[in-house]
N, C-alpha and C positions, 0 to 999 in steps of 0.2 A: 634894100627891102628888109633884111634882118635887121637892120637899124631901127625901123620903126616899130616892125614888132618890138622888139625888145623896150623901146619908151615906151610902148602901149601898154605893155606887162605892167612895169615901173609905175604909171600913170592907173592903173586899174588897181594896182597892188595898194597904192598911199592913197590912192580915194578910199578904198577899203579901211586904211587903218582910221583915217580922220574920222569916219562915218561912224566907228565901234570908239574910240574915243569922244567921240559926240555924244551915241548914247551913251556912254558912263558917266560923263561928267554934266552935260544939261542938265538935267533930273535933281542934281545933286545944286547945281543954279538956281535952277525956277522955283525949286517946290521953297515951300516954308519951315523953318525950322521945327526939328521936333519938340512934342511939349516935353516939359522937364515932368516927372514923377511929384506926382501930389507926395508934400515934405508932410511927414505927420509930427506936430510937435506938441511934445507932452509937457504939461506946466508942473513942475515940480513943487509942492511946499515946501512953505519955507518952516525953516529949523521954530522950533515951539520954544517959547521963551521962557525962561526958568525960573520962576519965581522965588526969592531968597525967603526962606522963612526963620525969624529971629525968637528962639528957645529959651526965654529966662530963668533962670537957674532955682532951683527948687527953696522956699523960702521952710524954713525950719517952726515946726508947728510949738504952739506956744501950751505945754503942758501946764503950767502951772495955772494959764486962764484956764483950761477944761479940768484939771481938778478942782479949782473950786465951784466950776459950774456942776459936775458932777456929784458934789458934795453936796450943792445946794438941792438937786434932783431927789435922791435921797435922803436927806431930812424930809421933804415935800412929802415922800413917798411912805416913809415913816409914820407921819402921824395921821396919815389916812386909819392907817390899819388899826389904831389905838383909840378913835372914833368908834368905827365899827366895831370891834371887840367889846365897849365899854355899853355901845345898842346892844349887842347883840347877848352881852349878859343880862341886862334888865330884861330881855324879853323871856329868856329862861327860867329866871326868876319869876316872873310874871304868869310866865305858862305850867310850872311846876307845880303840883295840889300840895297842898299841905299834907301830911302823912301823920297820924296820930303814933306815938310810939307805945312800942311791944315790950314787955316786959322783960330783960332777957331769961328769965326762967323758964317764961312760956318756950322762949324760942328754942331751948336748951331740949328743954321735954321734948319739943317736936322732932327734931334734930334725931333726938335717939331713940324717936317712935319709928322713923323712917327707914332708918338704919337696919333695925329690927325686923323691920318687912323684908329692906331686899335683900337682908342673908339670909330670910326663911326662903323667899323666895325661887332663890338660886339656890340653893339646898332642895328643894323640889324637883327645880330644871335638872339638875346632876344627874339625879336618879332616874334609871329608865322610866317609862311609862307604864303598866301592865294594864290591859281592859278586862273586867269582865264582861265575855258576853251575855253574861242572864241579864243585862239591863237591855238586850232585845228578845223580843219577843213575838213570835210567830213570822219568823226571818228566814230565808238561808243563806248559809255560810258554806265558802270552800275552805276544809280543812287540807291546810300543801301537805304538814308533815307533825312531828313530836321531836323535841330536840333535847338531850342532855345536858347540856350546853347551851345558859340562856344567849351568851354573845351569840351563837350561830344562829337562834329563834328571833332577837333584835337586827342583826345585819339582813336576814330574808322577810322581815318586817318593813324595813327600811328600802330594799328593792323594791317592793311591792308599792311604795308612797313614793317611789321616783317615776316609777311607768302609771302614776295617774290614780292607782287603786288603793283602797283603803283597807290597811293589813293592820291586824291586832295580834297581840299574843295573851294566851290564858294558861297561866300552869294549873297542875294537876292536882286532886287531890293529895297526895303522897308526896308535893314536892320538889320530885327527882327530878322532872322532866316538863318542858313548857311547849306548847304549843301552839301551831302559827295559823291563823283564820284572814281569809280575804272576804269582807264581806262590809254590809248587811246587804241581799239582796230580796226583793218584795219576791217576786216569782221563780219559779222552780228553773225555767227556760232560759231567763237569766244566770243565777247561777253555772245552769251547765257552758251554755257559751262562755262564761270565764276560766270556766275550769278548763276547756279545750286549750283556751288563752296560754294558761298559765302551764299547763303541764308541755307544750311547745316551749314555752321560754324557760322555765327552770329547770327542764328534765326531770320531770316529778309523775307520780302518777295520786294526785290528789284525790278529795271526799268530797260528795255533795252531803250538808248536814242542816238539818230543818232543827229552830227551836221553837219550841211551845213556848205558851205563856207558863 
């Protein structure tokens, strides 16, 4: 009785294995191969061909043909300019008046008439200016000041003609002493509003002075 058991075991045990090596290995039978992996193939270029390039050797320039081409350029170029020079004087000639001539005595005299003028002239300019006021007449005048010293009566003349107004100086009878007048002014009102002017800017305490005719 143990006998059979025991082949039944044996007999259930190796059915078992058959059955589980069945399933592993059928499947691995029947089914169909797997696909292989899509191969990806890249085309490589091909190497770039080289092309030999042949450098002839530098041919030595021929000087003596371009100097005399050179040469011949310039004489060309030459006797343009000796054309037009040669027009261009007759046309001078041509457009130039005729000019009667001066004696030179005359010109001599003129010469040392002129000469004569502008040393008087400048000999004038040197010397200060001096006005008299009596060539106005029924005017006023601001009198700034009286000065001993004409340079001091010229240089406050001369300030006076830099700010725009028109300063005279008149010495005195006796001389000694010259005198400095901003003016001519027509009305009285005038006047003083310069005077205000002026005794602000020079520190002065100035004259309002009327002349008659």
């Amino acid at each position: 009785m143990s006998e059979t058991v025991d082949s039944l075991k044996q007999r259930l045990v190796g059915a078992f294995v058959i059955l589980s090596l069945a399933v592993i290995f059928l499947p691995m039978v029947f089914d169909k191969p797997h696909r292989e992996g899509n191969a990806v193939v890249e085309q490589v270029p091909p190497k770039p061909m080289r092309e030999t390039v042949v450098i002839s050797r530098p041919t030595k320039p021929d000087y003596k043909k371009r100097a005399v081409e050179s040469e011949g350029d310039s004489e060309s170029e030459s006797s343009l300019p000796k054309l037009v020079a040669v027009e261009s004087g007759m046309n001078e000639a041509s457009a130039t008046p005729e000019v009667s001539q001066v004696p030179s005595r005359d010109i001599i005299d003129s010469e040392k008439r002129s000469d004569v003028v502008e040393s008087a002239s400048s000999k004038a300019d040197s010397k200060p200016r001096i006005v008299d006021t009596k060539v106005y007449s029924n005017v006023w005048m601001v009198q700034l000041g009286t000065f001993s010293k004409q340079e001091n009566a010229y240089s406050l003349r001369d300030r006076l003609r830099k700010i725009g107004i028109d300063g005279h100086t008149k010495p005195i009878k006796s001389g000694s002493a010259t005198r400095v007048f901003a003016g001519p002014f027509v009305t009285k009102k005038e006047a003083l509003r310069i005077k205000r002017k002026l005794d602000a800017e020079f520190k002065v305490d100035s004259l309002v002075v009327f002349f008659e005719a």
